[in-house]
Structure formats: structure tokens, C-alpha cells
N, C-alpha and C positions, 0 to 999 in steps of 0.2 A: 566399662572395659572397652578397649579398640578390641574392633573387630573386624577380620577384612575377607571380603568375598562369601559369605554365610547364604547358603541356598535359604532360597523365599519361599520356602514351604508354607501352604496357608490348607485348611481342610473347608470344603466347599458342601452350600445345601442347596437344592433346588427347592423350590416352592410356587404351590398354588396361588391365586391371590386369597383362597381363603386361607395361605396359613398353612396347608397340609404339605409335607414334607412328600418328595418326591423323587429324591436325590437315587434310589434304585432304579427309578427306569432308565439312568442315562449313565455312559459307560464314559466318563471326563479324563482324557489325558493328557500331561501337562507338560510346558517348557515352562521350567522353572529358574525365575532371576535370581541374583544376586541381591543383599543388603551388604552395605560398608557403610563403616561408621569411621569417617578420619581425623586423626587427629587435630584438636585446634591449633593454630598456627599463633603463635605468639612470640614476642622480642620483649627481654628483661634487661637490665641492665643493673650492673653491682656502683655501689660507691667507688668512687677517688678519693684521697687525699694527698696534698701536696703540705708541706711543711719542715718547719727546724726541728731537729734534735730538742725537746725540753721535758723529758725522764716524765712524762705520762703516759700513761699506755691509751692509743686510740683504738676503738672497737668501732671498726664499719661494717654493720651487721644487717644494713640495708639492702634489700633485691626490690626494684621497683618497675615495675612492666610499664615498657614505653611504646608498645605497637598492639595489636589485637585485643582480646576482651576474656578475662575470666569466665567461667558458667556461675551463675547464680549460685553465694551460698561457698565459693571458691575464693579460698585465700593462699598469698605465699609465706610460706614458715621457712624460715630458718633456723636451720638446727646445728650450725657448728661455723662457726667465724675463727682467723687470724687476729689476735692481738699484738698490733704493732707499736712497739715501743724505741728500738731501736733503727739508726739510719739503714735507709733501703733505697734501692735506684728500679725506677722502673717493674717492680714487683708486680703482677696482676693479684688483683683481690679477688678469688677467688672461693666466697662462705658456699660452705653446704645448705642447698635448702629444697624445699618441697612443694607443690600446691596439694594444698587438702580442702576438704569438702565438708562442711559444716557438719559432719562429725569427728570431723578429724580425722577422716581415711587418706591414706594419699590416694590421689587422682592422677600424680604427674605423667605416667605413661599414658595420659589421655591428650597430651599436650603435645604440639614439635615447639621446642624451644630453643630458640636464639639467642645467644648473652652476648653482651656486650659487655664485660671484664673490665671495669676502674682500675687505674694505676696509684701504686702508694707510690710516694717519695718523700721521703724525710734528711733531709742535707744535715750533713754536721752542724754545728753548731759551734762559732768564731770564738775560740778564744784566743785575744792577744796579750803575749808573755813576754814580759820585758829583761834578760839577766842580768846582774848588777857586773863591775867594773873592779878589779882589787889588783894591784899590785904588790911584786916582794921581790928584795934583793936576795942578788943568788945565794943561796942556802945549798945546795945541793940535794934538797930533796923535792918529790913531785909535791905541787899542789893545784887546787882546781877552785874552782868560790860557786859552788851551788846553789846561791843564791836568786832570787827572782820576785817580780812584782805582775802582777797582770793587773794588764792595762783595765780603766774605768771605761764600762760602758760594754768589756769583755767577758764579762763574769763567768762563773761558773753557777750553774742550776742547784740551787740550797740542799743541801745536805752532801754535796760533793765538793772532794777535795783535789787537789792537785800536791804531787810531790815528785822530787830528781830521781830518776829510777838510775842513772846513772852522769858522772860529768866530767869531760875530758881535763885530763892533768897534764903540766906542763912542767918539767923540772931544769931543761938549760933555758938560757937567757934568750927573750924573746917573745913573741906572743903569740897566741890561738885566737882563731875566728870561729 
């Protein structure tokens, strides 16, 4: 445990050289110091990830100390991470985690700890959609051509689809861009 300022109380014996305790003839009165015990000073730092949108989820579950020194016996655990799977700008990674002591107590209030916080960033991801071309003599009614191709090279990540949630209609003569 930190402990700060704790009077240094110590219980004192006098003695002969043979041994014989003597500690009653003498009347010992004391200025008594302080013990402190401070915390270790240490600098950790979490994961980054930079990357495209491609529907796996990344788990950056890593805290890995890059300044000062654990105590013997002393590990960092992580006990709760962000699972990023969707685009994110700029996000710090921010996992829950611990230092424990080779029973597994935490220790951390034994620590002053410094993080230095990784950035996710996951960018969309290019899809390029090409819409098709159709013409019609006036009829007088709207029509629209919801049609489409995505370009090669654009795809879409397997098991996803793409479809027209909606498409401008044009019913007098003329065209739409």
C-alpha cells in the first residue's frame, strides 16, 4: 500500500556487552521521523490502429509500459477493451486495465501512471458505383432507371450488399444529373 508520512516509531533496548538488558536505567526521549513510501512512476501506453472499413472487428487490448519498471512479480491486465469495427476518426483507445501482483491483487494505487492513449482510425471504405443510362419518349408519366454497376476493384466486403434506397424521377422532357 502507499503510505505517506507514517511516524517511525521503533521500540529501543539498551544493553551490556554481556547481553544484560539495561534499557530501565536510562529515561530515552525521542524525535520521531517520518517513513514514505511513493509511488512508482511509470509511463504506459495503449495500442493504435489506423486502417479501412473491412467488417472485422479489431480488439486492441494491448497496455505496454514504455518508461520506468514494474516490481517483481508485477504484471498489467486488462480487463475491458473497445471492439472497433466500425469507421472512427481520431478515437483514443482507451482499455480498462490493472497492474497486479503475482497473486493477482491489484497493486495499481502503488503506481503514478502516465498513458499515453493510441488513436483508432478506420476510413470508409471506396466504393465506386456507376448508374446506367435509359431513355423514353414523353409518355407523361414519371420514370427513373435505378439501375447500377460498381466499378471492379470497388467492391463490396462479402457478405454485403448494396441496393437504391431511393431514385430521382423525371416525367417532362429533358434530363436529370
Amino acid at each position: 500500500d502507499v503510505v505517506t508520512d507514517v511516524t517511525n516509531r521503533v521500540s529501543f533496548g539498551i544493553y551490556r556487552s554481556s547481553g544484560e538488558d539495561v534499557t530501565h536505567n536510562y529515561s530515552i526521549t525521542n524525535d520521531w521521523g517520518k517513513v514514505t513510501i511513493s509511488p512508482r512512476k511509470i509511463t504506459v501506453s495503449t495500442q493504435s490502429y489506423n486502417g479501412v472499413y473491412d467488417a472485422k472487428p479489431h480488439v486492441l487490448d494491448k497496455v505496454t509500459l514504455t518508461s520506468g519498471s514494474l516490481c517483481s512479480g508485477h504484471s498489467i491486465w486488462v480487463s475491458q477493451t473497445k471492439i472497433y469495427c466500425d469507421v472512427v476518426t481520431d478515437e483514443l483507445n482507451k482499455p480498462t486495465f490493472d497492474i497486479i501482483d503475482s497473486s493477482s491483487d491489484v497493486v495499481t494505487k502503488n503506481y503514478d501512471i502516465t498513458v499515453n492513449w493510441g488513436t483508432v482510425n478506420i476510413s470508409p471504405k471506396l466504393v465506386h458505383v456507376t448508374t446506367h443510362s435509359k431513355s423514353w419518349d414523353y409518355d407523361g408519366k414519371p420514370h427513373s432507371h435505378p439501375e447500377f454497376t460498381i466499378d471492379k476493384g470497388y467492391g463490396l466486403i462479402s457478405g454485403h450488399s448494396m441496393s437504391v434506397k431511393w431514385a430521382k424521377e423525371i416525367t417532362d422532357v429533358g434530363s436529370t444529373d
